[in-house]
C-alpha positions in Angstrom: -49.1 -75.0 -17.9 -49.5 -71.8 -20.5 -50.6 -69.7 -17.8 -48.3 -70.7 -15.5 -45.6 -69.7 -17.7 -46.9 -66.7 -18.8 -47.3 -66.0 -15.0 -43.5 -66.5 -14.8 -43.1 -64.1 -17.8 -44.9 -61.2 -16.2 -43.1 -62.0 -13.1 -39.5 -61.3 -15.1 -40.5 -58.7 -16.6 -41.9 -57.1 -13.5 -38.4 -57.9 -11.5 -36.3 -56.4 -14.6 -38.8 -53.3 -14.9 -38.2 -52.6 -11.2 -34.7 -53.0 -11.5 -34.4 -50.1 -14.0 -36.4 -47.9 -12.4 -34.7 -48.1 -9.1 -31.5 -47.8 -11.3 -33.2 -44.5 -12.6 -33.9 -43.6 -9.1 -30.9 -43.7 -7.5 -29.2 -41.6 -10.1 -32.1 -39.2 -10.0 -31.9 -39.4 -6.1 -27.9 -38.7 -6.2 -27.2 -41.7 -5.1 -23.4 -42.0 -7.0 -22.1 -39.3 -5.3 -18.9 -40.1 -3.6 -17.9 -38.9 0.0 -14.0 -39.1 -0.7 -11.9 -37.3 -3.1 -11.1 -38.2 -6.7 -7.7 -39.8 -6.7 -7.2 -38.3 -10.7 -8.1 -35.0 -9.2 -5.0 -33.1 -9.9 -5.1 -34.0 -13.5 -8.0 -31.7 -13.6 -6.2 -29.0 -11.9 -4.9 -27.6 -14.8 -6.3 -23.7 -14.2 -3.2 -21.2 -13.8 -3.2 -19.0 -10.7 -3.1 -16.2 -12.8 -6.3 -17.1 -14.4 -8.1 -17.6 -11.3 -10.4 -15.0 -10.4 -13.0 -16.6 -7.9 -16.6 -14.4 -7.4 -17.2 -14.5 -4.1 -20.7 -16.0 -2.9 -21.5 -14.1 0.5 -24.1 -11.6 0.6 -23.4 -8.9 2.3 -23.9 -5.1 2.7 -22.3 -2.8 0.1 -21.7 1.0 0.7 -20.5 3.4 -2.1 -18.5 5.8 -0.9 -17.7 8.1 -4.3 -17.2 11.1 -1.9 -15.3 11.5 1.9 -17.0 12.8 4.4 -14.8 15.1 5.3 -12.2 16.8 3.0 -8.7 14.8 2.4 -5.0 15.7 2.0 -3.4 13.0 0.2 0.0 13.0 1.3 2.0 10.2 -0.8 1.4 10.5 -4.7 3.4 10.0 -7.8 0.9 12.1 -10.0 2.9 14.0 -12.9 6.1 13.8 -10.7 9.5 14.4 -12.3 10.3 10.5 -12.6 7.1 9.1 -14.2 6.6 7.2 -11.6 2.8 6.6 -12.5 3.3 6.2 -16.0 1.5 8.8 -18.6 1.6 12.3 -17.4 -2.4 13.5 -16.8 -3.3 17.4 -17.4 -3.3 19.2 -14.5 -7.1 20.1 -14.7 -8.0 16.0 -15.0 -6.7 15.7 -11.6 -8.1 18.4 -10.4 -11.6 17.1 -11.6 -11.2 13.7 -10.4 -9.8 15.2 -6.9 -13.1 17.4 -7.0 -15.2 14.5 -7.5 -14.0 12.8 -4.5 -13.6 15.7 -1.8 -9.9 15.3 -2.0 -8.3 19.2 -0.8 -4.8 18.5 -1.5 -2.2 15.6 -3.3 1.2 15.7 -1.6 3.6 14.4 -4.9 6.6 13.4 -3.4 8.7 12.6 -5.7 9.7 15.8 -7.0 13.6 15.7 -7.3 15.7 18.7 -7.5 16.8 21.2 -9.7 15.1 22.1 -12.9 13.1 18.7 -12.8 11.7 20.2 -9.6 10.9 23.5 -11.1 9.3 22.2 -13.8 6.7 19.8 -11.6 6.4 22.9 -9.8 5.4 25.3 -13.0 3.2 22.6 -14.2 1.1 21.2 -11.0 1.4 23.9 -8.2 2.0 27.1 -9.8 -1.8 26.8 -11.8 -3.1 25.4 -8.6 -1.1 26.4 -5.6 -3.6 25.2 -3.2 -4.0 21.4 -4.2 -0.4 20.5 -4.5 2.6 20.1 -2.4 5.6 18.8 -4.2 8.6 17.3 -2.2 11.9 17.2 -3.2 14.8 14.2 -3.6 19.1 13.9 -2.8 21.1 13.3 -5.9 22.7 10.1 -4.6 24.8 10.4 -7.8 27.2 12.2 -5.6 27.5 9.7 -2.5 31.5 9.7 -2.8 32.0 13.9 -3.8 34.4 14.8 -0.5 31.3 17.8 0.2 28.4 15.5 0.0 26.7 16.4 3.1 27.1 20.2 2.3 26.1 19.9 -0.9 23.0 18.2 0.0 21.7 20.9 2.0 22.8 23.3 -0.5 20.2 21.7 -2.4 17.7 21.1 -0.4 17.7 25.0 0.6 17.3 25.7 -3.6 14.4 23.2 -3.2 12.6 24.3 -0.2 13.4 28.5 -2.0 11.6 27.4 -5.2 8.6 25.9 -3.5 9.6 22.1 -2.1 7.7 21.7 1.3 9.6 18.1 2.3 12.2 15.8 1.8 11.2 12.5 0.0 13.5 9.3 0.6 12.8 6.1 -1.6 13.5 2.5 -1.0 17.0 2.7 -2.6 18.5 4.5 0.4 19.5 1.9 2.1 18.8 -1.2 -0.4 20.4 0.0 -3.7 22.6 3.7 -3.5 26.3 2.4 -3.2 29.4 4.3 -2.8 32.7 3.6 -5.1 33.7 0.3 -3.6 30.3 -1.2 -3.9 28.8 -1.3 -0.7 25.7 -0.4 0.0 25.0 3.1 2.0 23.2 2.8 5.1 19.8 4.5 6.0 21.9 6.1 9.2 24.9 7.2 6.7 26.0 10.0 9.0 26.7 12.1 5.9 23.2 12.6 5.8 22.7 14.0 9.4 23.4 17.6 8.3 20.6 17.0 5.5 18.4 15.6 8.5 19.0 18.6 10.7 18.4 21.4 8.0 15.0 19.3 7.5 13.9 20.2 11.3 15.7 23.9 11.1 13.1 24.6 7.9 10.1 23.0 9.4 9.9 20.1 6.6 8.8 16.8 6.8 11.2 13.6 5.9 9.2 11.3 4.4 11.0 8.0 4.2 10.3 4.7 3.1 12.4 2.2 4.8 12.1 -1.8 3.5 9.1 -3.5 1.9 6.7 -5.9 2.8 7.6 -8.8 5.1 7.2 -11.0 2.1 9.8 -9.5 0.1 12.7 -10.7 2.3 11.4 -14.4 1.9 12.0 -16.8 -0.6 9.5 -16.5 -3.6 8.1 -19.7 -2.9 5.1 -21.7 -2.9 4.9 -20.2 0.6 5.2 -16.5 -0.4 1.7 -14.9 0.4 3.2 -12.6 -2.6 4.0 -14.1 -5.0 2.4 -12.9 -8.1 3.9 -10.1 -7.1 7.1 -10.7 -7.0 7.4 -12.7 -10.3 6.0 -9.5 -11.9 8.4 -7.6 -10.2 11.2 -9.5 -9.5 13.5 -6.8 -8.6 11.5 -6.2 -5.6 12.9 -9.4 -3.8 15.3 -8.8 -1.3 15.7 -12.0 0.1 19.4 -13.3 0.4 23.0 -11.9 1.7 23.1 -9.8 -1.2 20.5 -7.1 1.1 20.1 -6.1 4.9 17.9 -7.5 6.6 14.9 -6.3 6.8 15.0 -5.5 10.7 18.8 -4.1 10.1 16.9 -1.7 7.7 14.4 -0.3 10.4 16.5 -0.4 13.0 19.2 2.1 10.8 15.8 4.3 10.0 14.7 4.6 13.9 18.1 5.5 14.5 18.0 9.1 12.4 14.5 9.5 14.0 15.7 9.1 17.4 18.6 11.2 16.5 17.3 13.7 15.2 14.5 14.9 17.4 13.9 18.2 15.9 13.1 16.8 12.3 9.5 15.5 11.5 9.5 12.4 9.5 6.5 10.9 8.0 7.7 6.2 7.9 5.8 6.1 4.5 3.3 2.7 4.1 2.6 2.0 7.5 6.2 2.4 8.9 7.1 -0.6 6.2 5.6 -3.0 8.8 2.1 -2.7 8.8 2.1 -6.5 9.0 3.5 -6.2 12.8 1.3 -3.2 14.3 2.4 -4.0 17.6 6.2 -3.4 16.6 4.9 0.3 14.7 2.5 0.7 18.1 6.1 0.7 19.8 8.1 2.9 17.9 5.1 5.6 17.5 5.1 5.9 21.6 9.4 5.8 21.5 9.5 8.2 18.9 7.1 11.6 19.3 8.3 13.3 16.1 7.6 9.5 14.1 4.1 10.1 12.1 2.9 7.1 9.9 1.0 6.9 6.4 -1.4 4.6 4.3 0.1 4.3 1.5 -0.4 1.3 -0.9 -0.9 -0.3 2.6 -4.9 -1.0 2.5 -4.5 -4.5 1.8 -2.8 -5.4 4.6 -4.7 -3.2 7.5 -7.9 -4.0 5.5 -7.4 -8.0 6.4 -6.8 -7.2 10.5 -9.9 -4.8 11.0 -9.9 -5.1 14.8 -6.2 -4.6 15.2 -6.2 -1.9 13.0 -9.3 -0.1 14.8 -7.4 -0.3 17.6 -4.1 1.1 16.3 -5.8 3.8 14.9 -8.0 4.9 18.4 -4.5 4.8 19.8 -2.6 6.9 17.2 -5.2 9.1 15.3 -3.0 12.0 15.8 -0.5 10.5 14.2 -1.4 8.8 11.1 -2.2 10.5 7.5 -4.4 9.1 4.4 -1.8 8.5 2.0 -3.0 6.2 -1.3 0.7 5.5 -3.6 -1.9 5.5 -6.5 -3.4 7.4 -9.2 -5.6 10.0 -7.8 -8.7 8.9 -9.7 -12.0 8.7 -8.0 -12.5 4.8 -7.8 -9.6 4.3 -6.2 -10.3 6.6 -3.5 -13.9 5.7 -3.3 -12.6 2.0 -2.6 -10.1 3.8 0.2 -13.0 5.9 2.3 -15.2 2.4 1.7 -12.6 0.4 3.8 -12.4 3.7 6.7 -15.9 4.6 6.8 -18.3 1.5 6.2 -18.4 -1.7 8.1 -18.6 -3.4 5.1 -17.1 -6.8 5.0 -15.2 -9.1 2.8 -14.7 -6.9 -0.4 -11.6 -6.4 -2.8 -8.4 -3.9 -1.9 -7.4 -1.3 -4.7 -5.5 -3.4 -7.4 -6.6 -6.8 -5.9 -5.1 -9.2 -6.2 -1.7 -7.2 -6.8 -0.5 -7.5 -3.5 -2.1 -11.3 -2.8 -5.4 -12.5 -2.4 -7.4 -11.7 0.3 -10.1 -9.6 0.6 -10.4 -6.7 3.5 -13.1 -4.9 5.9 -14.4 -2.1 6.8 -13.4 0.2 10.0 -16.3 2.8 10.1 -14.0 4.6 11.6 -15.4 7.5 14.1 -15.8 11.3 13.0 -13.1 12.0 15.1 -11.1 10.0 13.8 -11.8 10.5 10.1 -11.1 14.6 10.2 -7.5 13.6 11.9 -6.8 11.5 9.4 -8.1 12.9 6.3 -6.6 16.2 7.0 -5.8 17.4 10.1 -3.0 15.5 11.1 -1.2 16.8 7.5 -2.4 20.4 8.3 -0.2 20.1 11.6 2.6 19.2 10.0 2.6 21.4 7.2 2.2 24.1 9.6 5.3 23.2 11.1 7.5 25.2 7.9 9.4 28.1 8.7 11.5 28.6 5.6 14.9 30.3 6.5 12.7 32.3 9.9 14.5 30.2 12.7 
């Protein structure tokens, strides 16, 4: 009878011994892993989206391009302009360095204005190094209602182009915020402007323009805006409602001057504003001969749509110029001549994620194309001046 219930005993103890270790073993094993989704899981989510900033885990190539390999002709900067549009003014020789550093000929700075303030960019940046800048001058739309506008314009433009402006440069608020005295907003195709557009072609200068924004802007700012960190950091930039045009009433009034004006080179700044439809800028490039097109600030939207951009650049490489709408420091244009010469894939756009988050690829772009678009398309153009010959 003792051993009989010490047999029994042993046999418990075996049974609870095995229990525990196969309760060890199926935690070990994983075996409380579930296969559907925590029902509490948004009480977790509790991370902002301005305090996510996911690593990415793909291995892939990486190509350091510090240097282009052929030289470049930045065509749209703000660098030391008469606005501050890039904040802190930089000596002269900084740039210089930095543009050194990255093969980088030439930095177009657009905004220039008129006047003194253009003289003074001019005496600062161009006259100690007249062959890396161009400066491009602005319209005081201070004097939209004067009976003379359109003559004074040129009048000005002339004093620009004689002190050393080689182009017109048009912002954003031609057409979205310059109003005349009973409020209403001045259209891109204003024909008091025509005369200014004209004496543009008669002189050989370039009108660069920028027409619109991003697709994005004229949507709500939503939880379906792909942009909008952006636009709550910059909520002026939203043009959605009946306050504004629309955006296609906006580039429809720009491809009016340029099909108007035939004679007059103008350069649709960032893509032709609509970098997000390259079939709709593939039109207008083949309508319009004297329509040329630029990169700026635009990377991270042809960087996402490699193939279509390849393509849009095989079929206009003699009309598209390297443009950057940044500081001209040599990480941001390593990151630029990364995305056009490297196949790299899947890596971050200048000032990701300020435009949204996505990441972009490589083109490795052709030779070919490269030397067109680095400089040679920009050389054409500023070969077109003439001053007061014609």
């Amino acid at each position: 009878m003792k051993n009989k219930v010490c047999s029994m005993r042993w046999v418990i103890q075996l049974a609870m011994l095995t229990v525990l270790v196969a309760a060890a073993g199926a935690q070990a094993f994983g075996q409380d892993i579930q296969y559907r989704e925590d029902p509490d899981a948004e009480k977790r989510m509790t991370l902002l989206l301005k305090d996510w900033d996911p690593k990415p885990m793909l291995h892939v190539a990486t190509h350091e391009v510090p240097r282009a390999k052929f030289y470049v002709i930045d065509v749209h900067n703000h660098v030391n302009d008469a606005g501050g549009v890039h904040g802190e003014e930089v000596p002269a020789a900084e740039v210089v360095r930095g543009m050194d550093q990255a093969n980088v000929k030439k930095v177009v700075i657009l905004t220039g204005m008129w006047g003194e303030k253009l003289q003074g960019v001019l005496d600062k940046m161009v006259k100690p190094y007249p062959d890396r800048f161009v400066v491009f001058a602005q319209m005081d739309w201070s004097k939209i209602d004067d009976p003379n506008f359109s003559a004074e314009m040129v009048a000005q433009l002339d004093d620009a182009v004689k002190r050393g402006a080689r182009g017109l440069k048009v912002l954003k608020d031609w057409g979205l915020g310059v109003k005349d005295k009973s409020g209403k907003l001045v259209a891109i195709d204003d024909p008091r402007m025509d005369p200014v557009w004209e004496e543009c072609g008669r002189l050989g200068i370039p009108v660069a323009i920028h027409s619109t924004d991003p697709e994005a802007f004229f949507t709500p700012t939503d939880a379906k805006n792909e942009r909008y960190e952006e636009l709550m950091h910059n909520p002026s930039w939203s043009f959605y409602g009946g306050t504004f045009p629309s955006k296609l009433t906006l580039l429809e009034e720009r491809n009016h001057i340029v099909a108007k004006h035939p004679k007059t080179t103008f350069i649709a700044l960032h893509v032709a504003n609509w970098p997000e439809n390259l079939d709709a800028v593939s039109e207008w490039l083949r309508k319009y001969p004297n329509m040329y097109v630029e990169l700026g600030a635009r990377e991270s939207e042809l960087g996402r749509q490699p193939r279509r951009a390849a393509k849009f650049f095989a079929e206009f490489q003699d009309r598209i110029l390297f443009g950057t709408d940044s500081e001209p420091v040599s990480e941001m244009y390593a990151n630029y001549f990364r995305w056009l010469e490297t196949d790299d894939e899947y890596f971050p756009y200048w000032g990701y994620p300020g435009q949204g988050r996505w990441m972009i690829y490589g083109m490795g772009l052709p030779d070919g194309i490269l030397e067109k678009v680095y400089h040679g398309n920009a050389e054409k153009i500023f070969a077109m001046y003439h001053g007061d010959k014609k």
